[in-house]
ROSE-4610 file (N, C-alpha, C; in Angstrom, 1 decimal, always signed):
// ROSE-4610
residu = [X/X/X/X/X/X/X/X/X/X/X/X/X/X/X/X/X/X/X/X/X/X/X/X/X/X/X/X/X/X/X/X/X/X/X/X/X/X/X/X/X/X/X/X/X/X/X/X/X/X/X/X/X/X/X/X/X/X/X/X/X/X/X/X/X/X/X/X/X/X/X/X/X/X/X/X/X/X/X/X/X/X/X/X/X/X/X/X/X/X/X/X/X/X/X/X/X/X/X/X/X/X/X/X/X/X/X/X/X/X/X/X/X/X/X/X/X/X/X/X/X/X/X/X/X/X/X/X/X/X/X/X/X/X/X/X/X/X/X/X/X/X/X/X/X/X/X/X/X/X/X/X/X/X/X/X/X/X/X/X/X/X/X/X/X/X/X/X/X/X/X/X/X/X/X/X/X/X/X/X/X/X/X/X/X/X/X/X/X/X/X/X/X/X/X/X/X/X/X/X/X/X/X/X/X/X/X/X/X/X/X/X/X/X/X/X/X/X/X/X/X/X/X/X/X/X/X/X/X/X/X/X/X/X/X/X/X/X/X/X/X/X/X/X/X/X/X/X/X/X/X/X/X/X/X/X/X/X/X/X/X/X/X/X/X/X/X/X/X/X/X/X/X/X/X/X/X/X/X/X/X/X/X/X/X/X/X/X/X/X/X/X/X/X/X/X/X/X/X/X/X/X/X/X/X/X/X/X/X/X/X/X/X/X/X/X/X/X/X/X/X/X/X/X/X/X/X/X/X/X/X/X/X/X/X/X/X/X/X/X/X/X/X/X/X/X/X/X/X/X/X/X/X/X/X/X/X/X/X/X/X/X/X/X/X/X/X/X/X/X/X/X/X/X/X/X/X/X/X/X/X/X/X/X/X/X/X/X/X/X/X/X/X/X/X/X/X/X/X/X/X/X/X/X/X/X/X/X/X/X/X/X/X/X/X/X/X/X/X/X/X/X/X/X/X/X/X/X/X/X/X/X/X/X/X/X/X/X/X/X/X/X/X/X/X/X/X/X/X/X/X/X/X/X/X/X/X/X/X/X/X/X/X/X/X/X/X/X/X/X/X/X/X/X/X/X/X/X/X/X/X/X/X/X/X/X/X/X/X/X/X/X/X/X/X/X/X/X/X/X/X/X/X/X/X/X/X/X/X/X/X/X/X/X/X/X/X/X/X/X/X/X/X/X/X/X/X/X/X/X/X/X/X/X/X/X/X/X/X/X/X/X/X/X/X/X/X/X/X/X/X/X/X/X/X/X/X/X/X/X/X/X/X/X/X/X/X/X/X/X/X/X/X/X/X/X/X/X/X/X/X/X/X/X/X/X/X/X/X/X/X/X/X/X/X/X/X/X/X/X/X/X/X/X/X/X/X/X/X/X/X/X/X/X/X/X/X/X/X/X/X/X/X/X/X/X/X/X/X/X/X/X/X/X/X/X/X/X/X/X/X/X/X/X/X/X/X/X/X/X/X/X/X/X/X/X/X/X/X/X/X/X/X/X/X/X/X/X/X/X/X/X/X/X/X/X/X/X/X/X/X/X/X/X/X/X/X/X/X/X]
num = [1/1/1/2/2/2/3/3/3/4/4/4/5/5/5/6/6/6/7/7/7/8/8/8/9/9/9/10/10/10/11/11/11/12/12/12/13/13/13/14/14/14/15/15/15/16/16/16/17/17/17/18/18/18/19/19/19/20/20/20/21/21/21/22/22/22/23/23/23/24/24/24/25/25/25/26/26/26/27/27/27/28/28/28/29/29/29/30/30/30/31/31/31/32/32/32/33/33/33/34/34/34/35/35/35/36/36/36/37/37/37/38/38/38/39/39/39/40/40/40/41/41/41/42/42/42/43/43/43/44/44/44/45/45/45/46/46/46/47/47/47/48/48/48/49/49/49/50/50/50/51/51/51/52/52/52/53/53/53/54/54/54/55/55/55/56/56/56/57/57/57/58/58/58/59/59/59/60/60/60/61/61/61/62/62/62/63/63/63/64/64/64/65/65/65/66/66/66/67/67/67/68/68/68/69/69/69/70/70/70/71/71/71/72/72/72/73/73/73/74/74/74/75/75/75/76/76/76/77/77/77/78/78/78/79/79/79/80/80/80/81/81/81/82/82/82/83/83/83/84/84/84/85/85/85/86/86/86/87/87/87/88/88/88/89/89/89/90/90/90/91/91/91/92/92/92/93/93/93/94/94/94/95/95/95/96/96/96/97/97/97/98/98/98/99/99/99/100/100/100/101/101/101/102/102/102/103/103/103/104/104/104/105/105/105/106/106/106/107/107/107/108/108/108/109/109/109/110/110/110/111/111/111/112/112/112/113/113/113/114/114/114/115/115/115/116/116/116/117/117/117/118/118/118/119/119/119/120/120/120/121/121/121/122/122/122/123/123/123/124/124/124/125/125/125/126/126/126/127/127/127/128/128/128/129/129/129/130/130/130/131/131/131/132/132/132/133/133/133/134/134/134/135/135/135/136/136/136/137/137/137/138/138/138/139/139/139/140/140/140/141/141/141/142/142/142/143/143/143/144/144/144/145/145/145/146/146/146/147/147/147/148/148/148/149/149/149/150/150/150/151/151/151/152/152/152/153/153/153/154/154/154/155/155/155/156/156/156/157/157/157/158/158/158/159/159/159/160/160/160/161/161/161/162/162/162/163/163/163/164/164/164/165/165/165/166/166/166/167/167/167/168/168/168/169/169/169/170/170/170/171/171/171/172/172/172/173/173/173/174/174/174/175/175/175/176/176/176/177/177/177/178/178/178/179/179/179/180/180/180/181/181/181/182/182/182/183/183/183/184/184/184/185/185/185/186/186/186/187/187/187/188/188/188/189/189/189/190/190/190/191/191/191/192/192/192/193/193/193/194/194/194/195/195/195/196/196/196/197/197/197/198/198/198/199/199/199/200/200/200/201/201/201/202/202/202/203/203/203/204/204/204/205/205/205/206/206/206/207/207/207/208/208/208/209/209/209/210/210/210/211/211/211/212/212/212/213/213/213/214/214/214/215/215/215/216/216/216/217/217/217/218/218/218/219/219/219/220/220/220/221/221/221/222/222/222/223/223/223/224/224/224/225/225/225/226/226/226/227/227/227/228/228/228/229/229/229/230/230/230]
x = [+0.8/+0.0/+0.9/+0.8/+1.6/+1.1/+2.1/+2.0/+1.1/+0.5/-0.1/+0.2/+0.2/+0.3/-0.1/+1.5/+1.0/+1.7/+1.1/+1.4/+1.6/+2.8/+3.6/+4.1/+3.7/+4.6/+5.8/+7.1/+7.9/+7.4/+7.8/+7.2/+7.9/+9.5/+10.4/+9.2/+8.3/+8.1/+6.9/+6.6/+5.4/+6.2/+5.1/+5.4/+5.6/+7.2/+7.8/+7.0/+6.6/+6.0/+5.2/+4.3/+2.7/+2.8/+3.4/+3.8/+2.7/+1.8/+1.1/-0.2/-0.8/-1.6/-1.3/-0.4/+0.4/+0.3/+0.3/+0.4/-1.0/-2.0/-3.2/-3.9/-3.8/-4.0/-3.6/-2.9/-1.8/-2.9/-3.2/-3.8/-5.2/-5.6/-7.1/-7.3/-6.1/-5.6/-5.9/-5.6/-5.6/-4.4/-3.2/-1.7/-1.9/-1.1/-0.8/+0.3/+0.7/+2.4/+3.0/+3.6/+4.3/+5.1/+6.9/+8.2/+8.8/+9.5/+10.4/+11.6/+12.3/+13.4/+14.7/+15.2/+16.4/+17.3/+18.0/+19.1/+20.4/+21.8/+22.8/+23.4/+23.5/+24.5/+26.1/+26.0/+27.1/+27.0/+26.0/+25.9/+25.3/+24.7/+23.8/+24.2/+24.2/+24.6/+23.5/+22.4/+21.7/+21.0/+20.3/+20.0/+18.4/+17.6/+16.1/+15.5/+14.9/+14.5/+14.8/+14.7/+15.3/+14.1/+14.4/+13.5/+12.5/+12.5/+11.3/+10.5/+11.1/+10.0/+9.3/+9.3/+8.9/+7.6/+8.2/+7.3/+6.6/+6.6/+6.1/+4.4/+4.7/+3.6/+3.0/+3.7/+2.7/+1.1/+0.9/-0.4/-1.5/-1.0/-1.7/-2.4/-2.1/-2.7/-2.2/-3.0/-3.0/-1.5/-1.9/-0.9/+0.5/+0.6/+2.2/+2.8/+4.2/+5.6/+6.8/+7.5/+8.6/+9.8/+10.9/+12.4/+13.3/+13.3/+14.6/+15.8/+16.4/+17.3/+18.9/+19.3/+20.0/+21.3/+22.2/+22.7/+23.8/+25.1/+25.9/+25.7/+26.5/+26.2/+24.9/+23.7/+22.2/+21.9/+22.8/+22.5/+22.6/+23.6/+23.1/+22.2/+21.3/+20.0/+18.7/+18.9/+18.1/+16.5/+17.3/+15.9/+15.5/+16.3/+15.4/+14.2/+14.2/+13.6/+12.4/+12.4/+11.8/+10.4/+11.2/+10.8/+9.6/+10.1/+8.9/+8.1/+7.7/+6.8/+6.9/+8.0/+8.4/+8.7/+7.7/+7.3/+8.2/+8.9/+9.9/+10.7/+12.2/+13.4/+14.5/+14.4/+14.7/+16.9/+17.4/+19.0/+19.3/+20.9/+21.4/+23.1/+22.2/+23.8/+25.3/+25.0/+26.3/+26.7/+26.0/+26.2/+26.3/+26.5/+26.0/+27.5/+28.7/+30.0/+29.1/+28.4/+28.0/+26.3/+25.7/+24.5/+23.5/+24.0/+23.1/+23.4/+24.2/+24.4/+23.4/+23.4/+21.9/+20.9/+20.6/+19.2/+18.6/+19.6/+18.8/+18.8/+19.4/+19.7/+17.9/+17.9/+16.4/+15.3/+15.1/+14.1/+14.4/+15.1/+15.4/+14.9/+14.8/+14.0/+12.4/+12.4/+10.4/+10.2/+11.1/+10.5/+10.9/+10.1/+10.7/+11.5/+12.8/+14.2/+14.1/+14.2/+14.1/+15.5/+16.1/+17.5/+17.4/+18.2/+17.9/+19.3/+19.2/+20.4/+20.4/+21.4/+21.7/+22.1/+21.7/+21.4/+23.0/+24.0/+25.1/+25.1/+25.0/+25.4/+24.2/+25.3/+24.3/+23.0/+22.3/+21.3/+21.9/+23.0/+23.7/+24.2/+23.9/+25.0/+23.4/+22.6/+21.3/+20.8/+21.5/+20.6/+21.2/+22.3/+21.5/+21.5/+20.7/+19.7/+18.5/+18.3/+16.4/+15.8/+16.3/+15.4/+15.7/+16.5/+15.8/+15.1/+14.4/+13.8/+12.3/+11.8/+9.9/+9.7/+11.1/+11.0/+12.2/+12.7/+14.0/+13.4/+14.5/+14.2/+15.1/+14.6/+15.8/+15.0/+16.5/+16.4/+16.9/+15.7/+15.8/+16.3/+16.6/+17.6/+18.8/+19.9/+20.6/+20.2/+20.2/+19.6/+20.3/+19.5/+20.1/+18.9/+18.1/+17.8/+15.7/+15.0/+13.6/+14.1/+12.8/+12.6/+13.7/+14.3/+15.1/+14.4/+15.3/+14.4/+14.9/+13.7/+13.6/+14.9/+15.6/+16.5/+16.1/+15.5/+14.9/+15.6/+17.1/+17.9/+17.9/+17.5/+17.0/+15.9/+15.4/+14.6/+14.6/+15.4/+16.2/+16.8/+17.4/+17.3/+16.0/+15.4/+14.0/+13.7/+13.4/+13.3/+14.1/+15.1/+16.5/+16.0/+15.8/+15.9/+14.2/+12.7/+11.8/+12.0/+12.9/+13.3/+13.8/+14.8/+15.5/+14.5/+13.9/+12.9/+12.3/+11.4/+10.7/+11.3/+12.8/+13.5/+13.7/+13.6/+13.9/+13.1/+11.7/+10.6/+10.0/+10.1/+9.7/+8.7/+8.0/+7.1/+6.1/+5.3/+4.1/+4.7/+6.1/+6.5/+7.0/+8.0/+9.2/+8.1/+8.1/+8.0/+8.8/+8.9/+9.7/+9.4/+9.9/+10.2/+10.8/+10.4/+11.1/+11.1/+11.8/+11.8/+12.8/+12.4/+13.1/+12.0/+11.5/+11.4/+10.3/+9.4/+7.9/+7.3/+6.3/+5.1/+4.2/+3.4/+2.3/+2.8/+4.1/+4.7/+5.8/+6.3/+6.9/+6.5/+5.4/+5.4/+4.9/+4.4/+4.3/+5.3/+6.5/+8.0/+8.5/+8.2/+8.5/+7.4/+6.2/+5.3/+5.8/+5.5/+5.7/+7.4/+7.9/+9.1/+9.2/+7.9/+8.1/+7.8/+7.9/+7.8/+6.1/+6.1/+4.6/+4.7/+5.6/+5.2/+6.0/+5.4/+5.7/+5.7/+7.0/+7.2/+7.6/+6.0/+5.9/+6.1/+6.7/+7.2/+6.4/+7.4/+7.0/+5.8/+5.7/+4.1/+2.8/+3.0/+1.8/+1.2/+2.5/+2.3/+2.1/+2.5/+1.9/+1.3/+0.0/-0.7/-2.4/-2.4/-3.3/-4.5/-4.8/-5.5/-6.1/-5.1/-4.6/-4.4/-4.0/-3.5/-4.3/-5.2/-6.2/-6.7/-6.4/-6.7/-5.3/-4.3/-2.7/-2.7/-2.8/-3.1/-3.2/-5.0/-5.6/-4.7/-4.6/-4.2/-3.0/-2.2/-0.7/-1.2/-2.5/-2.3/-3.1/-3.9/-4.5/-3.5/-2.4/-1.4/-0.6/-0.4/+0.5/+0.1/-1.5/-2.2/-2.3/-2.5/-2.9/-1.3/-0.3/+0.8/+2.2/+0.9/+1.8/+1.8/+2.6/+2.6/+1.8/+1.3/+0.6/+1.4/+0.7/+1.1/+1.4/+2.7/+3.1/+2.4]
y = [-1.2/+0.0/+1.2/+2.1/+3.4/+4.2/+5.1/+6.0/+7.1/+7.4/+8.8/+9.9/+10.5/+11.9/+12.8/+13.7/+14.9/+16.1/+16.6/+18.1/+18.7/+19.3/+20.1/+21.5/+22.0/+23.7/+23.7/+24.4/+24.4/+26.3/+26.5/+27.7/+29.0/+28.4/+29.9/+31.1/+31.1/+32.4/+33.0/+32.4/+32.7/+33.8/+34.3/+35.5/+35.1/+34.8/+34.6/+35.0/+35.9/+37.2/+36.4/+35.7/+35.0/+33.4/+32.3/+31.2/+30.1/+30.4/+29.7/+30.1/+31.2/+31.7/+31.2/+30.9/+30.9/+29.1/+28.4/+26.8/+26.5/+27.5/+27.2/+27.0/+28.2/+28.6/+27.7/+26.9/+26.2/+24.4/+24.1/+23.0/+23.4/+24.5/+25.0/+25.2/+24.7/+24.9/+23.3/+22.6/+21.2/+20.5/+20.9/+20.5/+18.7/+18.2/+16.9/+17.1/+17.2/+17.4/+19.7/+19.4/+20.8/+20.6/+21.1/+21.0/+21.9/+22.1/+23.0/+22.9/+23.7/+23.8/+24.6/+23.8/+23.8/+24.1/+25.0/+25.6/+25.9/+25.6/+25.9/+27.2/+27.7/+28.4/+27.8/+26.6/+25.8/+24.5/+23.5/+23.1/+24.1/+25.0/+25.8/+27.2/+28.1/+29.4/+30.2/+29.7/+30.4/+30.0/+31.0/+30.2/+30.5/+29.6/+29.3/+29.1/+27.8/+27.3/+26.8/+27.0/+26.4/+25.7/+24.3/+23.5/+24.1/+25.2/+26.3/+27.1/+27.1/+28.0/+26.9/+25.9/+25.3/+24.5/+24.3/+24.1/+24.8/+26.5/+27.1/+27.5/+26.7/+26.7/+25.1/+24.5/+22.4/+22.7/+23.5/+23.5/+24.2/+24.5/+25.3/+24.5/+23.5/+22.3/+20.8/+20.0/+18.5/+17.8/+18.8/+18.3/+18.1/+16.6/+16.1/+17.5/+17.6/+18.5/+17.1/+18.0/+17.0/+17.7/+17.8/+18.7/+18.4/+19.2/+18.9/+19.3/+18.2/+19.0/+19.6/+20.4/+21.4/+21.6/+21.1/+20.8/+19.9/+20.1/+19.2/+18.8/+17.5/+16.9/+17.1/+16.4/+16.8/+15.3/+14.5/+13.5/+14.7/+15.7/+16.0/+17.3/+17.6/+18.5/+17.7/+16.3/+15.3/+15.0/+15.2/+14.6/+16.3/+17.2/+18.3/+18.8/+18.0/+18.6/+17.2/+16.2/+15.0/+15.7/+16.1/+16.9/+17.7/+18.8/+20.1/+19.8/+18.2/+17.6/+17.4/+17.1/+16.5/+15.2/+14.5/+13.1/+12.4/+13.5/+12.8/+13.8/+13.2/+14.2/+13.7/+14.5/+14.7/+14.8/+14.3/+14.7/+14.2/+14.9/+14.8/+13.6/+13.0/+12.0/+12.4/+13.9/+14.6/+14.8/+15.3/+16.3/+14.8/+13.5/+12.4/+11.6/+11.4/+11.0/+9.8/+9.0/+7.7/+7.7/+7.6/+7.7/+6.7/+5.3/+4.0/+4.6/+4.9/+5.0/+6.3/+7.2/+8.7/+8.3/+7.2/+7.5/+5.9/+5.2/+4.6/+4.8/+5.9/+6.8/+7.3/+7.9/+8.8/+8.4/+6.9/+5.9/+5.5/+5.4/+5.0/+6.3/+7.6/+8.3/+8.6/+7.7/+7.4/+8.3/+9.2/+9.3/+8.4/+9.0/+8.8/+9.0/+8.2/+9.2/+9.2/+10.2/+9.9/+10.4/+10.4/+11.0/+12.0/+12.9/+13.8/+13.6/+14.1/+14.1/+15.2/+16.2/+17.5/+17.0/+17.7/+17.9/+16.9/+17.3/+16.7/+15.3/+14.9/+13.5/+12.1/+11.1/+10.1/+9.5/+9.1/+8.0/+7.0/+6.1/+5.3/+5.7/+7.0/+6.9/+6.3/+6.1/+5.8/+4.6/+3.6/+2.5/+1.5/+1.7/+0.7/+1.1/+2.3/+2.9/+2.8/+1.9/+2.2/+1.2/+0.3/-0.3/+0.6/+2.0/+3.1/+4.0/+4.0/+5.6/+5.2/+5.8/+5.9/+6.7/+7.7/+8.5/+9.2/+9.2/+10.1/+11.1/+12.3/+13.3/+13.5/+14.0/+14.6/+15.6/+16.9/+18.2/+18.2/+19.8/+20.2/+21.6/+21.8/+22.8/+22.4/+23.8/+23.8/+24.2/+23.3/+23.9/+25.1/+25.6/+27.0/+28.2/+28.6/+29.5/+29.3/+29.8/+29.5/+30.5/+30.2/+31.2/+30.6/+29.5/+28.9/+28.1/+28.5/+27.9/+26.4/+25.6/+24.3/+23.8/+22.6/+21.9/+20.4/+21.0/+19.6/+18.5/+19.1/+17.7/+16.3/+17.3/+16.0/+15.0/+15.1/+14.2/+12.7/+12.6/+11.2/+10.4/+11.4/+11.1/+10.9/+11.6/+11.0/+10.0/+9.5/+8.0/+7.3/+7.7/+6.7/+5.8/+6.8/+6.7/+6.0/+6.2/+5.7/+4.0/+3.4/+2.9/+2.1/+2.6/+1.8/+1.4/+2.2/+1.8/+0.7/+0.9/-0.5/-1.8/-1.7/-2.6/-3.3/-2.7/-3.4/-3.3/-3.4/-4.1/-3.0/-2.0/-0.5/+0.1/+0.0/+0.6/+0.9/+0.2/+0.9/+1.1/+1.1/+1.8/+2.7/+3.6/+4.3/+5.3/+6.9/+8.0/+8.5/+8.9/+9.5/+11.4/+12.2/+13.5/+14.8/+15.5/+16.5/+18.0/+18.5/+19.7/+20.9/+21.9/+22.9/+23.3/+24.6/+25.2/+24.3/+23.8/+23.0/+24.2/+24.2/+25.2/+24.5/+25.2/+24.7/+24.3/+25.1/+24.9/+23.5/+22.9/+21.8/+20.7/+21.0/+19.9/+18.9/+18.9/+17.4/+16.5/+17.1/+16.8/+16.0/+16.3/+15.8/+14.3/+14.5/+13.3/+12.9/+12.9/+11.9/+11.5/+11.8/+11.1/+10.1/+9.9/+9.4/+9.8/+11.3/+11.6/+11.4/+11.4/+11.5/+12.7/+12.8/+13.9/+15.5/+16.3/+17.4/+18.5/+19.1/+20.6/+21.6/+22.5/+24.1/+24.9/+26.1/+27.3/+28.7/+29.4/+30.3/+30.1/+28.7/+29.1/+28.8/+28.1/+28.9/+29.7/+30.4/+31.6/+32.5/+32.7/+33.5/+33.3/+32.3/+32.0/+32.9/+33.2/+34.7/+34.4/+33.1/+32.3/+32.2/+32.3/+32.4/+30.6/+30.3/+28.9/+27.7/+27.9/+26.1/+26.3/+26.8/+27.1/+26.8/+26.9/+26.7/+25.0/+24.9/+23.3/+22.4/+23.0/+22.2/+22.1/+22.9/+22.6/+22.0/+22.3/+21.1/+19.7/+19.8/+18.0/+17.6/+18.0/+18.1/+17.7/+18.8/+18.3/+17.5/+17.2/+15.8/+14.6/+14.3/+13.3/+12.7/+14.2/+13.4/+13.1/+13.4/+13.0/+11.9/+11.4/+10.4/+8.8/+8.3/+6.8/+6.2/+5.3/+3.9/+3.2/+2.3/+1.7/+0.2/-0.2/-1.4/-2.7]
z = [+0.0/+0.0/+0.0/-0.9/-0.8/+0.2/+0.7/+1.8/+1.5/+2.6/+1.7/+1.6/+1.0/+0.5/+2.1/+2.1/+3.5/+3.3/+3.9/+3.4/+4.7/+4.4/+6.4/+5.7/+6.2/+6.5/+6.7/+6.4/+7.7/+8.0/+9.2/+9.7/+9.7/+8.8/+8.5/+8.5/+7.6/+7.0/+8.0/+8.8/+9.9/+10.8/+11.7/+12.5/+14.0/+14.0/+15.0/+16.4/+16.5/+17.5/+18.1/+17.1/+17.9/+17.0/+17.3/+16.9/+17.0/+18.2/+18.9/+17.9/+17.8/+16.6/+15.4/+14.9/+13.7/+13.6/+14.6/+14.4/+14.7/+15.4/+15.3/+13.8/+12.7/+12.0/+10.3/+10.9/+9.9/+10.0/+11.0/+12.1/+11.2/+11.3/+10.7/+8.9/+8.4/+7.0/+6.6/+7.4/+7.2/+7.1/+7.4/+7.4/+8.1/+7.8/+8.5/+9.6/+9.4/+10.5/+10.4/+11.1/+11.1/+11.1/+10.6/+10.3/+11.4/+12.2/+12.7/+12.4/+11.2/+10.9/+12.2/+13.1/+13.5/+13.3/+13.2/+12.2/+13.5/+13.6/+14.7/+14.8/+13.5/+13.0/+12.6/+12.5/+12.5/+11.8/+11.5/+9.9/+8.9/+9.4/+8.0/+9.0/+8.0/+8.5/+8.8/+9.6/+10.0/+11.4/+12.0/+13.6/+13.5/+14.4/+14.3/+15.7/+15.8/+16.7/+18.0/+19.0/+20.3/+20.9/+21.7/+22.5/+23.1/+23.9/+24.6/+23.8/+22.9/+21.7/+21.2/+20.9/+20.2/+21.2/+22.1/+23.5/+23.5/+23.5/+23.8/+23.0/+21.6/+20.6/+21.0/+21.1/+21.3/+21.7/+22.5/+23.3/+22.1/+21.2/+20.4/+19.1/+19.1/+18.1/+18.7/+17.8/+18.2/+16.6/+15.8/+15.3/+15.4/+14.6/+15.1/+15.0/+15.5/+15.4/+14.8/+14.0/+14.1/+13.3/+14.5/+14.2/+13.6/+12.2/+10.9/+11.6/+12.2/+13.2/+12.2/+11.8/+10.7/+11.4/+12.3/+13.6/+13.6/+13.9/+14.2/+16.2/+16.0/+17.1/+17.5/+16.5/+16.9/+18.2/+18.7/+20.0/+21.0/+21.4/+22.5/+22.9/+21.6/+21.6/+21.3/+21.0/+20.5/+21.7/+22.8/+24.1/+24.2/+23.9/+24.3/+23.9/+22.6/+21.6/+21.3/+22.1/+22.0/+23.2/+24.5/+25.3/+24.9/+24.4/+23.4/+22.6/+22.5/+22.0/+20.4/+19.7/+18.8/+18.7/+18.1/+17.8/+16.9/+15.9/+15.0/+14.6/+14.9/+15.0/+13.6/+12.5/+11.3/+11.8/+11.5/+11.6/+10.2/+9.8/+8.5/+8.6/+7.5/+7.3/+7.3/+7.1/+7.2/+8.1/+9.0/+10.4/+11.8/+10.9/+12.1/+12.1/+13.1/+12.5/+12.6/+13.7/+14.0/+13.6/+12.9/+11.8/+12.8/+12.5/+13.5/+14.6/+14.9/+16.8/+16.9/+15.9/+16.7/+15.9/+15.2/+15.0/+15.7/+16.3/+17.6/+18.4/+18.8/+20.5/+20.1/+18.9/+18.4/+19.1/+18.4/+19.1/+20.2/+20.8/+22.3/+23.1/+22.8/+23.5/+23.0/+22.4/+22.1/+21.1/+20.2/+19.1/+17.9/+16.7/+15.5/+15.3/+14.5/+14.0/+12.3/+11.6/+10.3/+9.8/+8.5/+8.2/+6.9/+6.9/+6.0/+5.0/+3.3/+2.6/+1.6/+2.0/+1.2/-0.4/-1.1/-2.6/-3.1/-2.8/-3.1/-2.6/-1.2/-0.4/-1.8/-1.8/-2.9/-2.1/-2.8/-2.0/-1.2/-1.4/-1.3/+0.5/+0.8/+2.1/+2.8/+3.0/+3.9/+3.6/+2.8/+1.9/+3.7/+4.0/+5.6/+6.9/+6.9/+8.2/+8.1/+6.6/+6.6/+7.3/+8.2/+9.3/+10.3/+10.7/+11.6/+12.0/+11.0/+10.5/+9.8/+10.2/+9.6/+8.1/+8.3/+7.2/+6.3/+5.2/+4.7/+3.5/+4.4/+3.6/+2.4/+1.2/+0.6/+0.1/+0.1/+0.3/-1.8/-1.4/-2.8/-2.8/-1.8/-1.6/-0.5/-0.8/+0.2/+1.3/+2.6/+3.4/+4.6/+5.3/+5.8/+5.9/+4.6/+4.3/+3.9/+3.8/+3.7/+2.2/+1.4/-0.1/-1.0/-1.2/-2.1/-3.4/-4.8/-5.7/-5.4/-6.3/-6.1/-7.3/-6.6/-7.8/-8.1/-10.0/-9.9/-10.5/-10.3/-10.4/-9.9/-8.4/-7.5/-7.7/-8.9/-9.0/-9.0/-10.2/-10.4/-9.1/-8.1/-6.5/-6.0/-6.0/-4.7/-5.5/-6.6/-7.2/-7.0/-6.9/-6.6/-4.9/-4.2/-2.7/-2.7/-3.5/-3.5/-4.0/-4.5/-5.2/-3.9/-3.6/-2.6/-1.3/-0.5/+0.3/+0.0/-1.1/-1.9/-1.9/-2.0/-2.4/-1.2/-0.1/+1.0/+1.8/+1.7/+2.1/+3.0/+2.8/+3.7/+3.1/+2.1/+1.1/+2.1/+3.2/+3.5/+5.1/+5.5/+6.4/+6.7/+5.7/+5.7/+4.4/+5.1/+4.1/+3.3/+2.2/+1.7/+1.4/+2.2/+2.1/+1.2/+0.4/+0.2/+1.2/+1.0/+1.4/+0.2/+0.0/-0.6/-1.9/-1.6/-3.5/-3.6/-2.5/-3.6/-3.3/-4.3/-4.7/-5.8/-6.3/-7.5/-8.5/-8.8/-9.7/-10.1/-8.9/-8.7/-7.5/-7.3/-6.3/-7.1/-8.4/-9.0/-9.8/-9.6/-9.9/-9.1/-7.7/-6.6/-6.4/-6.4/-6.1/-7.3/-8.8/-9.5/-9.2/-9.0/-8.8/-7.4/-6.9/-5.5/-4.1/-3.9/-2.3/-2.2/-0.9/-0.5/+0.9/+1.3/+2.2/+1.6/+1.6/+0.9/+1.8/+1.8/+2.6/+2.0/+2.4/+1.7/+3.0/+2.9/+3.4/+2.5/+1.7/+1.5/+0.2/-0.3/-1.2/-0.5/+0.8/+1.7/+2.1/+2.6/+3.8/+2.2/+1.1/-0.3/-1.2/-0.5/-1.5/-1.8/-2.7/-2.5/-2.3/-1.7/-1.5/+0.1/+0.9/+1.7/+2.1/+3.6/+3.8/+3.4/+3.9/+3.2/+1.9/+1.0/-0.4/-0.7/-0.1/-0.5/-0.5/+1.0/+1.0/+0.4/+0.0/-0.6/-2.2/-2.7/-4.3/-3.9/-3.4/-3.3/-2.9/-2.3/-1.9/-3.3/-3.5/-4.8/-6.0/-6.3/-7.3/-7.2/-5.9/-5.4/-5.6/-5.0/-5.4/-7.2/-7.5/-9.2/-10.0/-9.2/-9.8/-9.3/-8.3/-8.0/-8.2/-8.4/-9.1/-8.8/-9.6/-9.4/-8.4/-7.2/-6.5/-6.9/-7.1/-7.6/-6.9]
């Protein structure tokens, strides 16, 4: 059975000021999950979210959270952020020297661990962690920054990595993720190539539509462009 199609925010472009408003609002759009992009200042050159902020919004929806953690040494910020009510904690194959050793430390603190792979790293570095992870992302951008165009080189990769999942018996277990540059315009690049969970930032929050009109047409274009289930 293929995975279904979900549709997550990440919340760069939202109004830091009132977060809890802002994750209500998003919850009332019809989102599946919400993204909190993590950022250290030290794998990606920019800084975001901390465990108390993100706490500080939980009480404001029932929807899952779950932290792209953007972060070197993400094991010892990993339980804080399990803490703040993040159900599944996103870390990068790059940023991991011991990969199996944090993303079973992940689930050993009761969440999900899923693994993320920047535009350059091959499919090949994740082909055996996928009995750790519920979910792998690959980025369509460099990550760091919200408002990035989408690279659809990556395509041939997220099939590559939908491809591999399948092959090792994870098809109705293991999601497969983009993030970076989806909009109207490319999020059916991405589903036909494979992903089913899809992360929008800025063509949400500018959709002149406003949020559940945004939504709706991304899950809408994702749906009608994603594979037959083998």
């Amino acid at each position: 059975m293929a995975r279904p199609i979900q549709i997550s925010p990440s919340v760069l472009p939202a109004d830091f000021s009132r977060l809890g408003e802002e994750v209500a609002a998003l919850d009332e759009a019809g989102v599946d999950l919400i993204q909190w992009d993590v950022m250290d200042g030290r794998f990606v050159p920019n800084l975001t979210f901390g465990p108390d902020v993100i706490a500080s919004a939980r009480s404001y929806t029932t929807v899952p959270f779950e932290a792209h953690l953007m972060v070197l040494e993400p094991d010892q910020l990993a339980a804080r952020y399990v803490e703040a009510g993040c159900s599944r904690l996103i870390v990068h194959a790059e940023a991991c020297t011991h990969l199996h050793r944090t993303l079973d430390y992940i689930n050993g603190l009761g969440a999900r661990a899923a693994v993320a792979l920047n535009p350059s790293t091959p499919a090949a570095e994740i082909s055996h962690v996928l009995d750790l992870v519920d979910l792998v992302l690959v980025m369509t951008v460099n990550p760091g920054f919200g408002g990035q165009k989408y690279i659809s080189t990556m395509e041939p990769k997220i099939a590559e990595v939908r491809s591999m999942i399948d092959r090792a018996g994870y098809a109705d277990t293991v999601d497969l993720e983009v993030d970076g540059g989806i909009s109207a315009a490319t999020i059916t690049g991405a589903a036909s190539a494979g992903a089913n969970v899809l992360i929008a930032g800025t063509a949400l929050y500018k959709h002149p539509g406003g949020l559940k009109a945004a939504v709706d047409e991304l899950r809408s274009l994702a749906t009608a462009a994603r594979p037959p289930a083998a």
